[in-house]
C-alpha positions in Angstrom: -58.3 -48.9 -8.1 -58.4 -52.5 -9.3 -56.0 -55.3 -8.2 -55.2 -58.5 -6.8 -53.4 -59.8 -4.1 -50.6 -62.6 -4.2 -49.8 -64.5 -1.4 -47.2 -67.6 -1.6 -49.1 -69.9 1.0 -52.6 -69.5 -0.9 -54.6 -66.8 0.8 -54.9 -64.5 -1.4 -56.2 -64.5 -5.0 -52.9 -66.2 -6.8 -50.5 -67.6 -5.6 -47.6 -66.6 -7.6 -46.8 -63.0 -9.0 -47.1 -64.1 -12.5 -50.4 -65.4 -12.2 -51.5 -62.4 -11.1 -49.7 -60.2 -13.5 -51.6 -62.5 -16.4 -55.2 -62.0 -14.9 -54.7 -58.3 -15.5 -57.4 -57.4 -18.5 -55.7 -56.7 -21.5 -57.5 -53.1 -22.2 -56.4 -52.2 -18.7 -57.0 -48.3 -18.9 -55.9 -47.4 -15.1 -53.6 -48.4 -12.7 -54.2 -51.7 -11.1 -51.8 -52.9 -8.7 -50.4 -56.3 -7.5 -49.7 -56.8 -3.9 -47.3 -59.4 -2.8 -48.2 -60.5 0.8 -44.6 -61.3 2.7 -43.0 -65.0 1.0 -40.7 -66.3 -0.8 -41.2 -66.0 -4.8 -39.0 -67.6 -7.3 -40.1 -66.6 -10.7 -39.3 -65.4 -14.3 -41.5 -62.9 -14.9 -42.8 -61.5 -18.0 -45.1 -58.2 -17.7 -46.9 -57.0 -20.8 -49.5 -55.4 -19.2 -50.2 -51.8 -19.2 -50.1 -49.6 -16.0 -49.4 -52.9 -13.7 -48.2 -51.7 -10.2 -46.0 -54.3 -8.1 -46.3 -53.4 -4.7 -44.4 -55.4 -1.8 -46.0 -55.4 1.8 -43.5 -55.1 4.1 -45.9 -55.8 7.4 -49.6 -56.1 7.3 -51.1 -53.4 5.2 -47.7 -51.5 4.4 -46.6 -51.2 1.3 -43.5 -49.9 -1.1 -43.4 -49.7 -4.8 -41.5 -51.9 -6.7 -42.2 -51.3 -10.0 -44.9 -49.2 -12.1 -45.3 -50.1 -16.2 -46.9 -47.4 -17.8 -47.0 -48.3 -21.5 -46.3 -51.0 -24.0 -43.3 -52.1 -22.1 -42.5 -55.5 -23.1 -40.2 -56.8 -20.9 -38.5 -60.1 -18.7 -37.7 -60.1 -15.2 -35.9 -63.0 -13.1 -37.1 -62.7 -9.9 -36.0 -63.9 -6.5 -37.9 -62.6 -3.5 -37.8 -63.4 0.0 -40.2 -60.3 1.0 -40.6 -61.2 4.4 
C-alpha cells in the first residue's frame, strides 16, 4: 500500500495535509493513504485524487479513518484539526 506521512513539526514527508494529498500520482489505481501524525492542522483542503485514505493517528502507530475517496470525487473541505 503506498502513502505518505504528514507531520505538523516536519518529521514526516510533508508537513501539511494538503501537500500530501497533491503528491498523490494522478493515475493512482489503489488505495494509498495519508497519515496525519498527532498536530494541529488548519487548512482548506481540496482532494481530487482517486482512492486517497486520510487516516488520523491517535497515539504512535494507531490509527482511525477519516475519510476514503473512491472515485472522481471533486470536492472542498475546511479543516481544523487539533489531532492530538
Amino acid at each position: 500500500m503506498n502513502g505518505y506521512l504528514v507531520a505538523a513539526e516536519g518529521s514526516g514527508d510533508f508537513a501539511t495535509i494538503q501537500a500530501a494529498i497533491d503528491a498523490i500520482p494522478d493515475q493512482n489505481s489503489g488505495m494509498f493513504v495519508v497519515r496525519i501524525r498527532p498536530g494541529v492542522y488548519v487548512e482548506k483542503l481540496h482532494i481530487e485524487k482517486p482512492w486517497a485514505t486520510i487516516l488520523n493517528e491517535q497515539q504512535a502507530g494507531e490509527y482511525s479513518l477519516s475519510r476514503v475517496l473512491s472515485g472522481e470525487d471533486d470536492w472542498a473541505l475546511f479543516v481544523k484539526l487539533n489531532n492530538s
